[in-house]
DRENDO-1510 file (C-alpha; in Angstrom, 1 decimal, always signed):
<recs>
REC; n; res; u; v; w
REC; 1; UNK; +6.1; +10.0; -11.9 .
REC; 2; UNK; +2.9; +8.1; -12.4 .
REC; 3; UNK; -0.6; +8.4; -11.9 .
REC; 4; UNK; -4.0; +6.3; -11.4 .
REC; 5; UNK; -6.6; +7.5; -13.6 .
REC; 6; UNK; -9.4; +5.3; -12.3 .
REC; 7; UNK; -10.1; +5.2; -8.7 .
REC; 8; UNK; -12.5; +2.6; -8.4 .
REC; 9; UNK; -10.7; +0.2; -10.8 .
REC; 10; UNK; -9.3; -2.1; -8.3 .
REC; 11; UNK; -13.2; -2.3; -6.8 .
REC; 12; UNK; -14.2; -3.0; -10.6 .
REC; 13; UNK; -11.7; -6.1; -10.8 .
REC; 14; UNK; -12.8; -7.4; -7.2 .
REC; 15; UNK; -16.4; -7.5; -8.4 .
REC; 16; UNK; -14.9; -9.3; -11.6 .
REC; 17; UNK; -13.1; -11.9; -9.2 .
REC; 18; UNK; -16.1; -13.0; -7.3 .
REC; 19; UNK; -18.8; -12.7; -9.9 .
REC; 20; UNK; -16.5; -14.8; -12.5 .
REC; 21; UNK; -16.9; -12.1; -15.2 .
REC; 22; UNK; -14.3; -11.9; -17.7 .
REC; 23; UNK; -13.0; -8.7; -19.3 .
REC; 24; UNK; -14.7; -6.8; -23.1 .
REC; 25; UNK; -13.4; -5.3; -25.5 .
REC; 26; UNK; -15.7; -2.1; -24.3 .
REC; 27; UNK; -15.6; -3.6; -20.2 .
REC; 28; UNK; -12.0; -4.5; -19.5 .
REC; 29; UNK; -10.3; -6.1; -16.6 .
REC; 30; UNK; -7.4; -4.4; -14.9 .
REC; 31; UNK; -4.1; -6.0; -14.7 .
REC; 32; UNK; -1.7; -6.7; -11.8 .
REC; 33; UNK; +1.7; -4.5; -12.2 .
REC; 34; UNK; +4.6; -2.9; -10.2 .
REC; 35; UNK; +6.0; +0.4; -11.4 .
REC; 36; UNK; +9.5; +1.5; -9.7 .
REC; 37; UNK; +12.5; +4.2; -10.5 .
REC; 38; UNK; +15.7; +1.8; -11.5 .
REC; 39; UNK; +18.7; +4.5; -11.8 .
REC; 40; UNK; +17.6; +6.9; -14.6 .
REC; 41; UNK; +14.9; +4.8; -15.7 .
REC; 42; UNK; +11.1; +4.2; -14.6 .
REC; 43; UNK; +9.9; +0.6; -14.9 .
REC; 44; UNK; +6.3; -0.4; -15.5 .
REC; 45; UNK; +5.8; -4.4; -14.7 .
REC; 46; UNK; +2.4; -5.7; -16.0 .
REC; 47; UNK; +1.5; -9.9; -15.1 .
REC; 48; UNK; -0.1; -10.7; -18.3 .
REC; 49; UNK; +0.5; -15.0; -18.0 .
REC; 50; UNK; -0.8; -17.0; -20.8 .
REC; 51; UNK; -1.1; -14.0; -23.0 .
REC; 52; UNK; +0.7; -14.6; -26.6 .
REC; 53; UNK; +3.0; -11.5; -27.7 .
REC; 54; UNK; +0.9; -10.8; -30.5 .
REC; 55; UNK; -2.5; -10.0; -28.7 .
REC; 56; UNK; -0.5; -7.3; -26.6 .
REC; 57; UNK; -1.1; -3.6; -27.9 .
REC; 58; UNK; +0.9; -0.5; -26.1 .
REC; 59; UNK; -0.3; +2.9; -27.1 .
REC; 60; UNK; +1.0; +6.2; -26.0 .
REC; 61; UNK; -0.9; +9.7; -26.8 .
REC; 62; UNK; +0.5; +12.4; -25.4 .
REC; 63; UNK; +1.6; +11.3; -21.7 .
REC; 64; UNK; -1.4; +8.9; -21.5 .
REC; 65; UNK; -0.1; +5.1; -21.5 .
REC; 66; UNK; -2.4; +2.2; -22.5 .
REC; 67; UNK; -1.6; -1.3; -22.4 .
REC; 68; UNK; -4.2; -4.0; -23.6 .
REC; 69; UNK; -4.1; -7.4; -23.9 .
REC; 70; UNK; -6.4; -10.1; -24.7 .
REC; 71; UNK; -5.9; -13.6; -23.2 .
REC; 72; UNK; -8.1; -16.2; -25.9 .
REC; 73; UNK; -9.4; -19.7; -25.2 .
REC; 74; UNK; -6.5; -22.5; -25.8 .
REC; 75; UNK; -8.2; -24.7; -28.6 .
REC; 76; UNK; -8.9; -27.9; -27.8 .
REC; 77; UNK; -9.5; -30.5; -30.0 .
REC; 78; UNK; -13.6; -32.7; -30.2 .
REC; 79; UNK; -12.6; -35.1; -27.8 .
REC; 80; UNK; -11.7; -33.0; -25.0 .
REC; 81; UNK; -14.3; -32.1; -21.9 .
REC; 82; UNK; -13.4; -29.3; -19.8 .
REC; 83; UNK; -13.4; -30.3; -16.4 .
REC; 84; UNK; -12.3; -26.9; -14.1 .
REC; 85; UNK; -11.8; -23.4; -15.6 .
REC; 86; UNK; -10.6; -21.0; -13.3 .
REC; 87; UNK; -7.9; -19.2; -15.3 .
REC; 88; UNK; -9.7; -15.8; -16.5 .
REC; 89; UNK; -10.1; -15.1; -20.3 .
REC; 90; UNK; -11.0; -11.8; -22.1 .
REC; 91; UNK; -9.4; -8.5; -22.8 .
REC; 92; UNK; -7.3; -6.6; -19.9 .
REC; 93; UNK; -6.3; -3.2; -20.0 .
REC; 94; UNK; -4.8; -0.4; -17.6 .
REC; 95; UNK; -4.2; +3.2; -18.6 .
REC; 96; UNK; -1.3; +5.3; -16.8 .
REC; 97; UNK; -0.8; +9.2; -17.2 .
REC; 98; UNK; +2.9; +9.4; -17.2 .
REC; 99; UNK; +4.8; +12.7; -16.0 .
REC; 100; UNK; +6.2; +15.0; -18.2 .
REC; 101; UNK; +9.5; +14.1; -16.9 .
REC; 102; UNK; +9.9; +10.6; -18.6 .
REC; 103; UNK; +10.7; +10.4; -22.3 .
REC; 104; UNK; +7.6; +8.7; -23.9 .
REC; 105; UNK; +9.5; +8.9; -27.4 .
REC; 106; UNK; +12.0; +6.1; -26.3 .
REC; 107; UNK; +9.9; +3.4; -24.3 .
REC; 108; UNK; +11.0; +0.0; -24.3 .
REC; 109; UNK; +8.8; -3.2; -24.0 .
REC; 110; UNK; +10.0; -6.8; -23.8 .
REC; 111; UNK; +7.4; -9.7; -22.7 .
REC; 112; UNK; +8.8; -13.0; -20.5 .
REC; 113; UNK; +7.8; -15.3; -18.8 .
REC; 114; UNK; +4.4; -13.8; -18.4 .
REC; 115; UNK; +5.2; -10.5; -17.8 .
REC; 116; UNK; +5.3; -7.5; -19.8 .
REC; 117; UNK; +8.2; -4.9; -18.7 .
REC; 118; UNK; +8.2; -1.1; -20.2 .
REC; 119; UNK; +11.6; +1.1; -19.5 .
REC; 120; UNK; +11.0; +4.4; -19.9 .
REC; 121; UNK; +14.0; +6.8; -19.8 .
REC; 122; UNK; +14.1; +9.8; -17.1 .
REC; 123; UNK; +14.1; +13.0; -19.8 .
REC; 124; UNK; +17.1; +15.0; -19.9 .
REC; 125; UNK; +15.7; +18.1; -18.8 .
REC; 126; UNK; +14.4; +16.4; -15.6 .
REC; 127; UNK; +17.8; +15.3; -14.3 .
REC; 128; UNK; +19.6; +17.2; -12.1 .
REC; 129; UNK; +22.3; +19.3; -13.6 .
REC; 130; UNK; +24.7; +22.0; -12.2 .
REC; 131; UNK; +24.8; +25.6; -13.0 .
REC; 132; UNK; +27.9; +27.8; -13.5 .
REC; 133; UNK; +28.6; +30.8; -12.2 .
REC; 134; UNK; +30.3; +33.7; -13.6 .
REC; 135; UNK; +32.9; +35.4; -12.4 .
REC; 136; UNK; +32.9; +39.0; -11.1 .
REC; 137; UNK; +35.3; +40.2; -14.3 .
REC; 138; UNK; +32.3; +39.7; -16.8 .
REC; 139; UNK; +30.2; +42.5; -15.1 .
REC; 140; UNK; +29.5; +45.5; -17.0 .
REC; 141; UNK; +28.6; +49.3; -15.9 .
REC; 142; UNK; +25.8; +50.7; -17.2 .
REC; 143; UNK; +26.0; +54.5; -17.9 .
REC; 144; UNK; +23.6; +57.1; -18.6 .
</recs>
């Protein structure tokens, strides 16, 4: 149902871990996510903490998924002197190519708690369906 589209984008956000680099607009770091089949249903789970709503964007083209987000500094008022930083700032991105089996046309997002869920439905014409038969009566002789 799902597909990578970058290979060496969980190297990329290694590198970004130990060098400290935080994500561009043009240079974006990857986010965590789980993506699983609930019933009829395929669930995409992106950890996007201390991210407000509004800096979220979700774009679909075709079957191409992106999701990008930008986490901005807090602002703090004169007085204040930073005295540990470790939680990473910038723009995060991740870009899934979605089968042609899921209905892109009725994707739902909700954001809580940090954590940015999108349903996407099963199409129709990808579920399983059975197909009648007929019955022997309905035949007809071709002559000539």
């Amino acid at each position: 149902m799902l597909m990578r589209t970058d290979p060496f984008r969980e190297l990329d956000r290694l590198t970004q871990q130990l060098l400290g680099t935080s994500g561009t607009w043009t240079r974006p770091s990857t986010m965590p996510m789980d993506a699983y089949r609930e019933g009829d249903q395929y669930v995409i789970a992106l950890d996007l903490p201390g991210v407000m709503p509004d800096a979220i964007d979700i774009d679909v083209e075709r079957n191409m998924l992106t999701v990008k987000a930008e986490r901005r500094p807090v602002a703090k008022a004169d007085n204040v002197q930073m005295e540990l930083s470790e939680r990473p700032l910038g723009v995060f991105s991740r870009q899934l190519v979605l089968a042609d089996t899921l209905d892109t046309e009725n994707i739902e997002a909700n954001y809580d708690a940090g954590v940015l869920t999108l349903r996407i439905p099963i199409a129709e014409r990808a579920k399983p369906r059975k197909i009648a038969i007929a019955s022997g009566g309905d035949r007809k002789q071709i002559s000539g």
